[in-house]
N, C-alpha and C positions, 0 to 999 in steps of 0.2 A: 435738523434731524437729531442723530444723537449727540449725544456731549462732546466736547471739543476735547483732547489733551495731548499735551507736545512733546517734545525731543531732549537732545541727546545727549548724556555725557560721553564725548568722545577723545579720542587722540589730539596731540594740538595738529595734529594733521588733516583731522577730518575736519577738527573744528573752522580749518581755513579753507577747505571745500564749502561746507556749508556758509559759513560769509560769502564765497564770490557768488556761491547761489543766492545770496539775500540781494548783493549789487547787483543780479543779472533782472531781479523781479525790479528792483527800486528803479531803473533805466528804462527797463520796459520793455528787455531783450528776452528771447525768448533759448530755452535749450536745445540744439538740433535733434535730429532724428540718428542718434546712433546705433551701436546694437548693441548688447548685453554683454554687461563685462567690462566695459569701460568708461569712464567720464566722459558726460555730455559738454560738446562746446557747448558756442553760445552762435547764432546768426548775426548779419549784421543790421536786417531787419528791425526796425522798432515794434513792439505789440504789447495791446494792455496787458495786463497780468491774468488772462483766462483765455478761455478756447473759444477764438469768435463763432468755431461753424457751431458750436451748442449755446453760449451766448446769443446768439444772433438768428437759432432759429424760434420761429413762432410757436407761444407756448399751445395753441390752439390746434398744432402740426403733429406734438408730440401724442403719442397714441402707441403705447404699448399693447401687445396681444399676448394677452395674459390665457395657456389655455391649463388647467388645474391637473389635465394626467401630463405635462409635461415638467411637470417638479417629480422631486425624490424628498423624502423623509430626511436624511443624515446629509448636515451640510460641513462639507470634507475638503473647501476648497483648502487649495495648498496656500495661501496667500491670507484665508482667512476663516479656518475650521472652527469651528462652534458646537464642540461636543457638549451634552446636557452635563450636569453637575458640575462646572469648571467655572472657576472663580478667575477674573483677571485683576490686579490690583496697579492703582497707576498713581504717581505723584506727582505734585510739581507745582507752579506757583502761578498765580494770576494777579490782576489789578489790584484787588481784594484782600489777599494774604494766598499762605498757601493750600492746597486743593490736592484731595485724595477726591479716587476715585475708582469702585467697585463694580466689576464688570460680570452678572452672572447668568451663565447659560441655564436656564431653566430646562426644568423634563415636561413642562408644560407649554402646548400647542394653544395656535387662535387661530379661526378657519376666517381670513380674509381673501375676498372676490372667488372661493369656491378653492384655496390652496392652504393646507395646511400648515402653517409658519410655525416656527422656534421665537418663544418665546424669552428674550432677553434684557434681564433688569441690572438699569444702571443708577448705582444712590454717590452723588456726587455732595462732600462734607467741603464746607468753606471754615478755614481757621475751628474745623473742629465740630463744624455742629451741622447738620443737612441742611443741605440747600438747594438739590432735584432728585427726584426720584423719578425714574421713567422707565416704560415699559415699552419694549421696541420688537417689532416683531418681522423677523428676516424667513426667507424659503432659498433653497439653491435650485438651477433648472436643470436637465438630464443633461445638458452641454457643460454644468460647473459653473455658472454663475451665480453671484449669489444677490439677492431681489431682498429690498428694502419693502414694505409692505403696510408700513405706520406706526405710530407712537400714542402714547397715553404717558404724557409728561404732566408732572406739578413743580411749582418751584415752592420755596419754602423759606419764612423768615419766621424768626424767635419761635419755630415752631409750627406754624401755622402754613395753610396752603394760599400763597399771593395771586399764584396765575397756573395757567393749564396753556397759556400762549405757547404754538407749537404744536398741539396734538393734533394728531390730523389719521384718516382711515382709508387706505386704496379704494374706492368705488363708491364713496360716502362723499359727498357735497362737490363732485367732479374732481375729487383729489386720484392720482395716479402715483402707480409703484414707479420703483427707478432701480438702477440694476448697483450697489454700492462694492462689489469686483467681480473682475471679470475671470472669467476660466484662464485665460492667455492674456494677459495685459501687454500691451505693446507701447514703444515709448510712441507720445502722440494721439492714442485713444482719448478720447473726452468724451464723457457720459451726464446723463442727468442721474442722481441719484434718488430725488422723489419729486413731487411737483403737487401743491396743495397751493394754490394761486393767492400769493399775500402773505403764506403764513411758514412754507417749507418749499424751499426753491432750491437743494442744495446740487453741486454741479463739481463736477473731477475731471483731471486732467494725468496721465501717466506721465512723467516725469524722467526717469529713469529704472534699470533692473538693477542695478547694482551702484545704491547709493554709498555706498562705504569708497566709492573711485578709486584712486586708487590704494586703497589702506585696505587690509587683510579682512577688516570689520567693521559693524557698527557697534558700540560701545555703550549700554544701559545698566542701571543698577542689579538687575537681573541675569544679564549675559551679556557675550557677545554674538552677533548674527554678520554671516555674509549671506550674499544674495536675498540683499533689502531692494523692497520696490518704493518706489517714491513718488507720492502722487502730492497736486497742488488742490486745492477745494476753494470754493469761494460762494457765495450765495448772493444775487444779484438786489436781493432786500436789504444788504449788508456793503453797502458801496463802499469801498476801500479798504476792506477785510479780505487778508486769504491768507492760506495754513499750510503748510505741509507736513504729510503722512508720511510715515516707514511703517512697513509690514513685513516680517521673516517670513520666510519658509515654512511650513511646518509651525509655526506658532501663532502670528496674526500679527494686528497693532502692536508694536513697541515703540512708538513716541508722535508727537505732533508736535508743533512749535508755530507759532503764529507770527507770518510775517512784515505784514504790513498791517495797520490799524491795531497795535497793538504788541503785547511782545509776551502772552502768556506762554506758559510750554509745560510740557508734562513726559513722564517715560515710566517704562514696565517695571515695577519693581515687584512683583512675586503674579506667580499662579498657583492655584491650589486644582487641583483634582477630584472627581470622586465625591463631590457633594451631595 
């Protein structure tokens, strides 16, 4: 689905939370169910690194009921509001070298399966020069959730467009929306976030409500945030790949960081307004 970008310049305090979180995924322990506001143990339980009841269930099962007067225009989630004109800018470093990337809420709608979605374009530069450009198109429902709806992605080398691998359109070749947050996240939720068979399978896990544990905050080049929610992603086309998300309050994404298959990361460093 959309571009991947990670995490955090933090405290060396948080930075030793977030390592026992990398050991608890590397073992294959999972975080328990606490409640908001403090550090997640860990079980003694073993489990892979994703959420078996939405792993595990049948993609044939999955059947969202999409009805079009049960969205709203302005999508206001607290967790991941998406006002038209808002620039979101992200940095950070990958395989490759390192990667910016430009997050813009457009004032321009696409009416997919009969809902009119916000249209949202993300132009991600590799060492400087484009390397995707995609168009992704979200709706929130009257409950606050907010509904992924499809992409119109190119990738790009020395210019030129390589691949559109990844585009995919809710109701178009039995591809389905998937809900990318939820109004009330709860630790323990797991969601599919869209479902296009072979080509976009991506899949979320709630993690904790207050990733910062116990330190005051989380810590990016842009600010700092308490009452970060933390979620794990993984995509089962992507075997041995998965990420973790922070999202403030009142702001949205501020960092991702990749934890296994990999060790890319990225974090907020400006928003513009008013575009």
């Amino acid at each position: 689905m959309r571009r991947s970008v990670t995490t955090l310049a933090r405290s060396a305090a948080a930075l030793a939370l977030v390592a026992a979180l990398v050991a608890v995924s590397g073992c294959g322990t999972e975080p328990t169910k606490g409640s908001a506001g403090g550090a997640a143990g860990t079980s003694e339980k073993a489990l892979p690194p994703y959420a078996p009841e939405v792993a595990e269930e049948k993609a044939a099962s999955y059947a969202p009921q999409i009805d079009p007067s049960n969205f709203v225009e302005k999508i206001d989630n607290r967790y991941m509001p998406l006002t038209p004109g808002t620039t979101f800018a992200y940095e950070g470093r990958t395989a490759d070298g390192p990667e910016r990337v430009e997050t813009y809420v457009s004032h321009n709608t696409r009416e997919v399966l009969g809902v009119k979605c916000t249209v949202v374009r993300d132009k991600a530069f590799l060492n400087g020069k484009l390397s995707e450009d995609t168009f992704d198109w979200y709706a929130q429902d009257r409950d606050g959730n907010v509904w992924y709806f499809g992409e119109d992605t190119k990738e790009y080398e020395n210019g030129k467009v390589v691949s559109t691998k990844g585009s995919w359109e809710a109701g178009v070749d039995g591809a389905k929306p998937g809900i990318v947050m939820e109004a009330n996240p709860r630790v323990g939720d797991s969601y599919r976030q869209e479902y296009y068979e072979g080509e976009a399978e991506d899949m979320a896990e709630v993690l904790s409500l207050d990733a910062s544990g116990l330190n005051d905050a989380v810590t990016v080049p842009y600010g700092s945030f308490g009452d970060v929610l933390m979620t794990k992603e993984w995509n089962p086309l992507e075997p041995g790949v998965l990420e973790y998300k922070y999202y403030a309050l009142g702001t949205g994404l501020i960092g991702e960081e990749q934890i296994l298959g990999g060790t890319d990361r990225s974090e907020l460093v400006d928003i513009k307004a008013g575009q």
